[in-house]
Structure formats: C-alpha cells, structure tokens
N, C-alpha and C positions, 0 to 999 in steps of 0.2 A: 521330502520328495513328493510332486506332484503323483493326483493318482491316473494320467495316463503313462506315466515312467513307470511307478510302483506296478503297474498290472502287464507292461512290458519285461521289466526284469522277472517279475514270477515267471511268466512265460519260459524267459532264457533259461531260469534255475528249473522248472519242471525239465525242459527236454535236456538238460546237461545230464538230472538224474536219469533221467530212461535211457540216453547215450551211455555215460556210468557203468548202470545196472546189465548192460548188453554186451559188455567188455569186447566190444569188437576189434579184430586186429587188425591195426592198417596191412593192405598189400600192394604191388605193381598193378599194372593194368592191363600186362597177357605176358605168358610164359613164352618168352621167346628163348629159342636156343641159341647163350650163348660162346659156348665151346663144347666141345667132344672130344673123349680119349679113346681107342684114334682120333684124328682129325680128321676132318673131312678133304679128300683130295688126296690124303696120307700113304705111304706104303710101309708095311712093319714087318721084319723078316719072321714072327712067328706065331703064330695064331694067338689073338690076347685069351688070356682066362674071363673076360670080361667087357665090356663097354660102358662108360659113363658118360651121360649127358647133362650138363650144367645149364641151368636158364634163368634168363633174367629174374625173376621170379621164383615164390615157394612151388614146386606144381602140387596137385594131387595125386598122389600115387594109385589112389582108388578106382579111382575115373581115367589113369592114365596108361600109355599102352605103348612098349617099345618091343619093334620086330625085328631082328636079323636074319637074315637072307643069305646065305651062305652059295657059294658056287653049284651049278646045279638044280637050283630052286631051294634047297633045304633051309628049313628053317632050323638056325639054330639058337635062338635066345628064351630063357627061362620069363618068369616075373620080374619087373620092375620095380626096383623099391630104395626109398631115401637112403643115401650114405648117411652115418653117424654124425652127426656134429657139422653135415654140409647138409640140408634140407632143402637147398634149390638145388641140388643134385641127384640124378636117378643112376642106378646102377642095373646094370642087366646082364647075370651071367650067362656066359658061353659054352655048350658042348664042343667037344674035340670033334674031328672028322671031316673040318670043311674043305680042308686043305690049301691049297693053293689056288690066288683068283683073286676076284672082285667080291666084294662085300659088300651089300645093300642095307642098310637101317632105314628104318621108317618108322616114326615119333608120331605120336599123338599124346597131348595131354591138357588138361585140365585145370585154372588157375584153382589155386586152393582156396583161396575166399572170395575173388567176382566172380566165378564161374567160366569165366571166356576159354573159348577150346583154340587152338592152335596145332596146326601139325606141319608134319616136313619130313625131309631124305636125305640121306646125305650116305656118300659111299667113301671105302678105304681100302686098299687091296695086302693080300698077305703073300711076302713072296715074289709079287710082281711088278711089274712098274704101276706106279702112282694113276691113279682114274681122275678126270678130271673133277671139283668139285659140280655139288647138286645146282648152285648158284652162287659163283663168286658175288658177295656182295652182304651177303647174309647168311650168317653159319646155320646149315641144315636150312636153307630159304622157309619160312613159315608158307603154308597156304592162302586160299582166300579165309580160310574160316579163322584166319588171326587181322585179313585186312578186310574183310567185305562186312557188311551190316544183314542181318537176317532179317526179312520182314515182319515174322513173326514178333521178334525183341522189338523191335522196332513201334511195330503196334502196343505194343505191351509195354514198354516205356514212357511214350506217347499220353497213353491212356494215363499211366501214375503221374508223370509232373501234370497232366492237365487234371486229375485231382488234387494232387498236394497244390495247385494255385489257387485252386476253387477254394481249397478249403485255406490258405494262408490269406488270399485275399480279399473274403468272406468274413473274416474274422479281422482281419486287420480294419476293413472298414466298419465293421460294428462297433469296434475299441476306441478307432481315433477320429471317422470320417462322420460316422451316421450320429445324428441328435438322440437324444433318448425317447424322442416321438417315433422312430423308426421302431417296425414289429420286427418280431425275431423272423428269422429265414432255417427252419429249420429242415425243411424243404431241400432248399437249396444245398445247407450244405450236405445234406443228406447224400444226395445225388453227388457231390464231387467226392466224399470219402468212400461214396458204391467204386466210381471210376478208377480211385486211385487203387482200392482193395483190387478191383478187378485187373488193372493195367500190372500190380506186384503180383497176379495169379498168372496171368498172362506171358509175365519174364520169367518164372519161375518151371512153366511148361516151355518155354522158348529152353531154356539153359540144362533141361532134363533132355530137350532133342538135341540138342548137337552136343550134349557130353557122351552121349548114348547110352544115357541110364533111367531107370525109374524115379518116380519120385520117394520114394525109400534110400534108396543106394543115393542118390543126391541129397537127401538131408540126414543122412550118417556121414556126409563127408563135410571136411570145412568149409567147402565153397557154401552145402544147403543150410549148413549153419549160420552163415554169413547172412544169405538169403534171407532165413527167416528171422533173425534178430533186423536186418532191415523192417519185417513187418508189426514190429513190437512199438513202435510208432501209429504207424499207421491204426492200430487197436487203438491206443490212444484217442486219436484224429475221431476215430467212429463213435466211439464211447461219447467222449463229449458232442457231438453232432446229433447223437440218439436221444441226450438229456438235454438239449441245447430248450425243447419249452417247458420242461420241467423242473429245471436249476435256476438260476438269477442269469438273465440272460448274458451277462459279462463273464460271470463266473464259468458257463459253461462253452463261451467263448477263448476262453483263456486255458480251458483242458484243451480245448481243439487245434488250439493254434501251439500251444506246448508243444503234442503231438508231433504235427505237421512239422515243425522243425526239431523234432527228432528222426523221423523218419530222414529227413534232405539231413542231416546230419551222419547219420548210420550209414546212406547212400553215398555219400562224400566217403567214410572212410573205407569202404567198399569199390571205390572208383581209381581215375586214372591221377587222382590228385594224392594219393597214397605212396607214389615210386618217385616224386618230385623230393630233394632232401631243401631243407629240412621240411618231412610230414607234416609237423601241426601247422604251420603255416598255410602251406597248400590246403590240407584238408580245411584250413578255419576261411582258409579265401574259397575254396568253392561251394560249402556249405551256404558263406555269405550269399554267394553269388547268386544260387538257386535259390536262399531265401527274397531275396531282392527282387528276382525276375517273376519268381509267385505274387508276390504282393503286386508290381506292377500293374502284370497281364490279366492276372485272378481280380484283380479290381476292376481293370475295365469291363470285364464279365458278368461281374455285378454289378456293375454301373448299368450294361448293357438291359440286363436283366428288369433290375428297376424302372426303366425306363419305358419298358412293356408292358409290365403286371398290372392290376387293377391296385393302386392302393395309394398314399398320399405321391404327390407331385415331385420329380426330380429336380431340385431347386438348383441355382446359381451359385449358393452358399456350400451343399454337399460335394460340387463338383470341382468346385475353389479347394476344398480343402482335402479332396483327393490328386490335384494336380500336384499341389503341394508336397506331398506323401510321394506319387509318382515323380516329381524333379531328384527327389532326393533319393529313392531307388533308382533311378536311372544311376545317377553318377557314380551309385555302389556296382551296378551292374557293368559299368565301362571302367572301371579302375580295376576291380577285380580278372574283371574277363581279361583287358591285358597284358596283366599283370600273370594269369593262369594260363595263357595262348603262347607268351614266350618261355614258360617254363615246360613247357608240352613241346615246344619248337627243341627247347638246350640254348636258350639263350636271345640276346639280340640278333647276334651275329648270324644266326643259322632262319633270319628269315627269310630266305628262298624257298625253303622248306615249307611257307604256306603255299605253295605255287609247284610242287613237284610231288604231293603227297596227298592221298585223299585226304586224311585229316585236315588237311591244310587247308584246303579247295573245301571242305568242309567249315572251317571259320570263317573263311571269307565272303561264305555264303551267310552262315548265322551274321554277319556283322551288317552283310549287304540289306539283310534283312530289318535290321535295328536302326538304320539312317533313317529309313522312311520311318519307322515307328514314332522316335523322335521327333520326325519332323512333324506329324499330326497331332502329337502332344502337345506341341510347341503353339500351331495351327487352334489349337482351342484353348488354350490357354491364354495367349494372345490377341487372340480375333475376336473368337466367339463369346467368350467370358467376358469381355469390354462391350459388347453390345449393350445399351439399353434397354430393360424390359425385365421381367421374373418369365419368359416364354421357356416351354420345352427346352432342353438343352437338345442339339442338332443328334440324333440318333446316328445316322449313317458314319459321322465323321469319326465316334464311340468301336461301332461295330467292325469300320476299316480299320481298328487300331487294334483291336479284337482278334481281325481274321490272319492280320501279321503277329501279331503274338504267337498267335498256334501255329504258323508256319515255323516262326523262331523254336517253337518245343518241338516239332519232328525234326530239325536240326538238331538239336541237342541232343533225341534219340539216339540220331545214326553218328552221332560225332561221342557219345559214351561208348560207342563196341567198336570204332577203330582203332589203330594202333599208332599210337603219338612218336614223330618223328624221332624225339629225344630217345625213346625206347626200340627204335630202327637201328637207331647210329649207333646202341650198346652193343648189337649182333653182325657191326660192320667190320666183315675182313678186309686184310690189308690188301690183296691183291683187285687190279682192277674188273669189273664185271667182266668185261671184253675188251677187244683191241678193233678198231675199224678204218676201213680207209675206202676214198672213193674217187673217182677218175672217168677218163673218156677215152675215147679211138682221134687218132690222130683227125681223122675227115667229121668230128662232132656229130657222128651221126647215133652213137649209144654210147651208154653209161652205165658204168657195173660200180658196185656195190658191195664187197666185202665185208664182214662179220669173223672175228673169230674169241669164241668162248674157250675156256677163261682168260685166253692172250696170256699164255704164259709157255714157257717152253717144256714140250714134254707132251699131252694127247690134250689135243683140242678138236674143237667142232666146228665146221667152219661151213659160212654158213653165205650165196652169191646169190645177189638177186641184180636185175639187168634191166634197164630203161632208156626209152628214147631222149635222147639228150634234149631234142626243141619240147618236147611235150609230156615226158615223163611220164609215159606213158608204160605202161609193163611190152615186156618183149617178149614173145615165146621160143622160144630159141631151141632149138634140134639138138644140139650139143654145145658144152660149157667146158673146160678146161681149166684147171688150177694148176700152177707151179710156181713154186720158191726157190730162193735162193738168197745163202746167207753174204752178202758183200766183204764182212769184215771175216768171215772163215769159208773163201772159196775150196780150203780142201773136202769139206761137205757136199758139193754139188749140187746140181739141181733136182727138187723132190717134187713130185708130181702127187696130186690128192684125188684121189675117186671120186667122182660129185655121181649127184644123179638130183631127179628132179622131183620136188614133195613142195607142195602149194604154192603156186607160182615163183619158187624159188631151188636155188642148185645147194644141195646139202651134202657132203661129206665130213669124213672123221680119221683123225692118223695123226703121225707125232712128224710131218713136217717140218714143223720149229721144234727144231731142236737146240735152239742156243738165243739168250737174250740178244737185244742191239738191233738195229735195221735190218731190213729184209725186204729184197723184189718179189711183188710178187704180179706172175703173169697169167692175165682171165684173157682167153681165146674164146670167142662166143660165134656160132654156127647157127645163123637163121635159115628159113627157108632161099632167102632173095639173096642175103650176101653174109660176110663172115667180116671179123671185128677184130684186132689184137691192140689188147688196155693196161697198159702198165698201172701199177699201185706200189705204194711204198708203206710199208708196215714198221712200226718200231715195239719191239718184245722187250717190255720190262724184265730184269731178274726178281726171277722169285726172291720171298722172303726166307733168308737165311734161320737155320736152327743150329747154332753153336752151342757144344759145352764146352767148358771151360774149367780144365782141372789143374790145380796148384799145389805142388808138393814142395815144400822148406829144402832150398838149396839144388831146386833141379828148372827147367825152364816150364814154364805155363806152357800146359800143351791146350789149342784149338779142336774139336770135332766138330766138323761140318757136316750136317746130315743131308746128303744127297738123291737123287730118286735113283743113282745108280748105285748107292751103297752110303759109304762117307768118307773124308777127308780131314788126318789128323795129322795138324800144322803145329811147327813152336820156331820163334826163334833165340837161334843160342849163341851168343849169353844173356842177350835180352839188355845188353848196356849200351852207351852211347861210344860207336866207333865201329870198329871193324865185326858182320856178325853176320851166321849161316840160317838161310831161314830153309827149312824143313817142309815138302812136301811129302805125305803118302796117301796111296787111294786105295781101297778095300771095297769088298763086293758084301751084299748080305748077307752073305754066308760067312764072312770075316776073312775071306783069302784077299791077297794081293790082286787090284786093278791095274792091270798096262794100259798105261795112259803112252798113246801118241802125241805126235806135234804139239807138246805142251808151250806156254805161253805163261808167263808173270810180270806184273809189275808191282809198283810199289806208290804208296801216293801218300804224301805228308809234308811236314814242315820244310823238308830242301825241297820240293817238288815231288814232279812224275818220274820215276826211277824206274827203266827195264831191266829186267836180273837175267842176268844168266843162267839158264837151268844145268846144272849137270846131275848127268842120272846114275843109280847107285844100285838101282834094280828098276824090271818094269816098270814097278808102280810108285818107286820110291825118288822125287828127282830132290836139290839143294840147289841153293844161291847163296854168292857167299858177297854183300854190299856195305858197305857205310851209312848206316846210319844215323840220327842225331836227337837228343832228347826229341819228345812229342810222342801225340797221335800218331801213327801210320796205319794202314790200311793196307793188303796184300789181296788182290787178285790175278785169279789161275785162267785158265782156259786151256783144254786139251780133247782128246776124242779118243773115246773106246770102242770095244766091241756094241757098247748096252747105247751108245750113243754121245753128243757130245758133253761134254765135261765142264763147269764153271761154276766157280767157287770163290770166297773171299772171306778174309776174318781179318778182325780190327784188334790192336794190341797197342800198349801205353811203353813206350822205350826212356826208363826213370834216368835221372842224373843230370849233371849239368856239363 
C-alpha cells in the first residue's frame, strides 16, 4: 500500500474510532407533530383522561412542554412525559372540570439529539361541534422556529464548517499537495480549530436559547449529549493542531485531520441525514459530502493563504496537484449532494418541492452557488496552469473561489436548521388547506377573491379580499356581503356570513357550508362611487371519513361512521349477492336517536349508480331494500337535522358469485 493511501486509511480508522467511542444515536431532523389523540379539528363526546402527541421524531420530554387550555382559559394539563414502548410519543394528563367547549393545546418541544425546537396548536372540542383545525395541511402546523433559521445558529454553524475546512484542507494539503520543502502551518491550523471550537460554542449557546434552557439542563438532556459528543472530534482536530510542531509534521497532521472527520462525521449523525431510511447510507453520503466540500474550499484558503505569506514561492506544480485533489472532490460533492437533495425532497418525483419550500429555494441557492465555483476551477486549471512561465499563480482568481466557497457554507448553515420537505409531507393531512375561488361583476369593473379555511363543511373562516379588475389594485369598500347557497340541497337555503373588515380584507367565521359538493357563493361589494354583485362557485370536498367496522360470526358487518353530528351505524343484510336491506341509523353524542330529514342514498358499484329507496322505521332509523351483485359497493347518505346537514358513506365487499 502506497504511503499516501496508508496515511489516509489511518485517518479514516482514527475518526471511525472516535465516531465508535461516542455511540451517538442517529435521529430525524425536527420533531414535527405527527398526529394527536384527540385529533385536531376533532369533537369527542367526553372529556379525554388524557392527550397524546406523536411526532416525527424521539422528542425531549425535558426540554419539552404541552399546554391544554380548557374552556374559559383554564388550564388543564399536567407534565408531559414519553408513553412506554412509543418514545416519539408524549402524553399529558387531564384534570376533570373543563367541561364542555373548545379545547386549545399548545406544543412545544425539543429534538432529543439535534436540539432543533418546534412548536404548534392545535384544537379539539368536548361535546360540541368540531373547531376548525389549527392549519389544515399540517397536524398541529409547526411554527417558524421548526421552518425559519436563527442568526445566531447560523453564525455558529458558519464559524464550525469554516473551521472543520481550514482544518481538513490544511491537512489534506500538507499530506497529498505540499513537498516536503513546505514548513509546517501551525498557525494556521491553529486559527481554524479556534473557529470551528468557537462556531460548536456558538451552536450550542444558539440551541440552550431557543430550547429555553440552561446549559446544564441541555447537556443532561440527549440533544446536550449529542451536542457534545459532536465536540469530541473537534478535541481531537485541536490536540493535533497544538502539536502539529512538535510531532513529525505528517503524524500530527494525521491526528488533525482524523479529528476533523470525526467531528463532520458525529454532525452527520446528529443531522437531517439521520430520518432518510436507510440511515447509514445517508448519514455515510453526507458525512462524505462535508468531508469533500472541507477539503475543496479549506484548500483554496490555504492556497490563498500561501500565496500571501512571506515564505518559499507558490509554484505551478503545488497548484496542479491541488486541482487535481479539487476535480476529484468536486464530483464527490455533486454526486453526493444529489444524491442527499432528493432524499431531503422524498424522491425524484417530488421536485417541485425545491421551488415551494425554503429548503428547497435554499438548495437551489447552495447549487447556484457551486456552478460558478466550478467554473473558476475549471478557468485555472485550464487557462492559467497552461500559461508559460513558473510566475505567481493569479491571486484574485484563488480568492474569488475562496469568497464563493464561504458563501456556499452559510448556505449549508441555514439549510441544516430547516425542515426538509420529505419531513413536511410525514405531518401532511388529508384534508385540503383551503378552498378558493375567484370572479368579476358583470361591467369588469372589480374582482373579489374568496378564501375559505379549512373548506370543509362544518365551521370555517372565510376570508374576501376585493380588487380592481383593469389594475388590481385593492378596493376599499364600505361594505362586503357573503352568501351561500347549496345547488344540490336547495332545502338548506340561503346562509349569509358576517364579514367585517381586518387588514385590507373582509374576514368572517360560521358553518355556512354545511354539506360537501358545489356551492354559489354571492360577494355584494359597496364602495364609496358605486356597488358591485360577483358570483363565485365553490366546490366543498367531503371530509375524511372515520369507520369502524365490527364483525360478529353469523350476523351482518355493522359500519360506524363518525360524524360531527354524532354517528352513523350502517350494515347490509344479508350481505349476499341478490335481493338485500341496507340499514341506516343516526345517533347524537349522547347516543340517543338523530331525526334525519329529507334523507337521500345511493348506491355505486359494479351494476352502476343505484338510487335506493329510503323507507323510514323511526326518526332516525331509515332502510332500502336493492339488488345487488358480487363486488365493491359504496353507499352514500345525505339528509338534514336539527345540528345541521347530514352526509355520510361507507364502503362494503358483497362476497359470492
């Protein structure tokens, strides 16, 4: 084995032992919440004993903090602490006394080994009808302090890879680029293992402020653990950099650079490459990645460096055989990177998601960054290296290569404390965010704007804003007017919504949709000069159904359909192919009998669309008695009670031939 391989594998084998020795535990890259018992938007007829929150992620229960808000302001939730045997799960019991109402939770917590904080809300009501969720789109929506970057981290991350490059590129070129005529730089790397100690001080004060703990209570917790087995490296990096002219200078080259890649090794399994499956992968490609981009950037630095000082000449030959070095971390660095950008995305398929998501718009930026870098590479390598002459090597063209490098590492800062698409889409509910439509006045003279959150039927927010059709301009308008009206159940009527006027837009709240399917809806707009009427067409998805489904030996499969008005338990009998009775009844939370009016069913499957006949057997109890044929079928209801309108549907297998 040649001995610059032999002094590179030691390398690899020192920092695998300090990796090792540091047993750190991969994790996610933020504890996002991804379900709730209750659920969010939920109605439960009796005060839980309890609430659990489940999240992407181990959280810390130390550093972590759930609030329940009970009717009235009261708070009524105890400590927060891990279920048995589910560890990405927190539990938080309940006093009795809140009664009936809305129910407010409010999350915060703590990853349990990267430190990243995250919080959120999310409401449930006991008793009453269903509250809209906190943000259809994301269970318990996370705040900014799971999507935004902190300046302080930022700084402080900043500062560490720009020492862990000084110091891998420092050492890489002393091992493979520089002659043995070169003096050691102990100096130098002096100065980048100060930077990188100081930038891992730096993150480590950033992640004691936003968990809102000391630095005690953060390193008795697993994230400060995590923390500081990251900095068990970094000893390493300094130790050799402190005897770097005291040892044989390769030798103590070779603790330094060990080091340094253990540290980007420990950070790797601490990072967002820990929640990609399969782990080692990720973590051994972003490891790579960061060791590659050290060596790169860290060498121009030094190049730079050299090129300044007073001491032998930067020759032709040193800079040939740093391109060299630099071609071949490049290609590690763009294989890697994305190779690690679409498993951050969840895939090929999902990159749109560089383009709708900071993260994203965060790569594209790091990438935008690395074409030019590239290309100056390329630019000296090509050009200036083929000159004739042992002359200076061109300084400035060094230094531009230098000053995008550091750009590319506060990218990489603010792009480790966001939150990767892939880890969005695990906390994505089914329902859509909102529902929207948009429209004019017959004479194009304004244009309204509708908004309704969550678009779902049952209490939304609804939200009109109003513009000049030629110029788009905002409109102030005197008075706004909202009304609905369902097309396919005119027995509903027309429902009129309260607005009033909050930042240049018309905002009201009410359960005017009350049933899925199309919906007119009419904005009447009152300016000072003249008045406006704007038709809009809205379509209300059905909520996401919640069926049980209970089977007893020799009797029919009964359906429970969980409603915001109670539920709905379907069967049909005998469940064979031919002549057979399908079973409606409605129940209140309380479990008494719901009178359902102007009920409605059909039927949809292998013969077609089938409308049933309701006959009714009590209020709430109606039958149909149809033919049907082996297959799938599908049975939805529609009808209207006291608590509002009514619709429902459950899917059932009709066996035989």
């Amino acid at each position: 084995m040649s001995s610059p391989t032999a002094r590179l594998v030691g390398a690899l084998l020192i920092a695998a032992g300090v990796v090792w020795l540091c047993r750190a535990t991969p994790a996610d890259a933020h504890a996002l919440l991804r379900s709730s018992s209750p659920r969010d938007g939920s109605s439960v007829q009796r005060e839980p004993a309890a609430v659990s929150l489940t999240f992407t992620e181990r959280p810390d229960p130390d550093l972590s903090a759930v609030t329940v808000i009970g009717p009235g302001r009261m708070k009524l939730s105890g400590p927060a602490r891990p279920v048995p045997g589910r560890p990405s799960t927190l539990r938080v019991p309940l006093r009795r006394g809140g009664g009936r109402g809305v129910y407010t939770v409010q999350w915060r917590t703590v990853s349990a080994v990267d430190g990243h904080v995250t919080a959120g809300t999310f409401t449930f009501a006991v008793g009453a009808a269903a509250p809209p969720p906190a943000r259809v789109g994301t269970a318990g929506s996370p705040t900014a302090a799971a999507g935004g970057a902190s300046l302080l981290d930022t700084v402080g991350r900043w500062l560490l890879y720009c020492g862990l490059a000084g110091l891998v590129g420092g050492t890489a070129l002393r091992l493979w680029v520089f002659d043995d005529a070169e003096p050691p730089s102990r100096l130098g790397l002096g100065i980048a293992a100060a930077a990188a100690v100081v930038g891992w001080i730096v993150t480590v004060v950033a992640e004691a402020t936003s968990a809102g703990a000391g630095p005690a209570a953060l390193f008795r917790s697993p994230a400060g653990r995590a923390v500081l087995e990251q900095g068990t490296g970094l000893v390493a990096a300094a130790i050799g950099a402190a005897l770097y002219s005291r040892l044989h200078a390769r030798r103590a080259a070779l603790l330094t650079l060990a080091g340094a890649l253990a540290a980007i090794a420990l950070h790797a399994l601490a990072g967002h490459a820990a929640a990609v499956s399969p782990a080692a992968v990720a973590i051994g490609l972003q490891a790579l990645h960061v060791a590659a981009v050290s060596a790169w950037v860290g060498g121009l630095a030094w190049l730079v460096v050299r090129s300044v000082v007073p001491g032998p000449r930067l020759t032709r030959g040193t800079v040939g055989r740093f391109s060299t070095l630099a071609g071949f971390a490049l290609g590690v660095v763009v294989a890697s990177g994305v190779v690690r950008a679409f498993q951050e995305l969840g895939g090929l398929s999902q990159w749109p998601a560089l383009f709708r998501t900071a993260y994203g718009w965060t790569v594209v930026a790091k990438a935008a960054l690395l074409i030019p870098l590239a290309g100056l590479g390329a630019v000296n390598r090509y050009v200036h290296l083929r000159r004739p002459g042992e002359g200076d090597f061109p300084r400035r063209a060094l230094a531009g290569e230098v000053s995008l490098g550091a750009a590319i590492l506060v990218a990489a800062a603010v792009l480790s404390q966001l939150v990767p698409p892939v880890d969005i889409a695990a906390t994505a509910a089914r329902a859509p965010e909102a529902v929207t439509a948009s429209g004019h006045d017959a004479g194009l003279t304004l244009e309204a704007h509708l908004r309704v959150i969550p678009g779902r039927p049952g209490v939304n927010s609804f939200l009109v804003t109003v513009r000049r059709y030629r110029t788009n301009r905002p409109v102030r308008a005197r008075y706004v007017r909202l009304q609905l009206a369902s097309p396919r159940f005119p027995s509903l009527g027309a429902s009129e919504v309260a607005l009033r006027p909050r930042g240049g837009a018309w905002v009201g709240r009410g359960t005017a949709l009350s049933a899925p399917g199309p919906w007119n809806a009419d904005v009447l707009v009152q300016t000072a000069s003249t008045g406006a009427d704007i038709h809009l067409r809205l379509r209300v998805p059905a909520p996401p159904e919640r069926v049980t489904v209970s089977r007893v030996p020799g009797q029919p499969t009964v359906y429970t359909v969980h409603l915001a008005q109670g539920e709905m338990q379907a069967y049909v009998d005998p469940g064979r192919p031919g002549i057979n009775n399908v079973h409606f009844t409605f129940f209140t939370p309380a479990g008494k009998e719901l009178p359902v009016r102007q009920p409605r069913a059909r039927a949809v499957g292998p013969q077609g669309r089938i409308s049933l006949h309701l006959r009714r057997f009590s209020a709430g109890h109606l039958v149909a008695t149809t033919r049907l044929g082996p297959g799938r079928w599908t049975f939805h209801f529609t009808g209207r009670s006291d608590r509002g309108a009514v619709t429902a549907r459950f899917t059932t297998r009709i066996e035989g031939s």
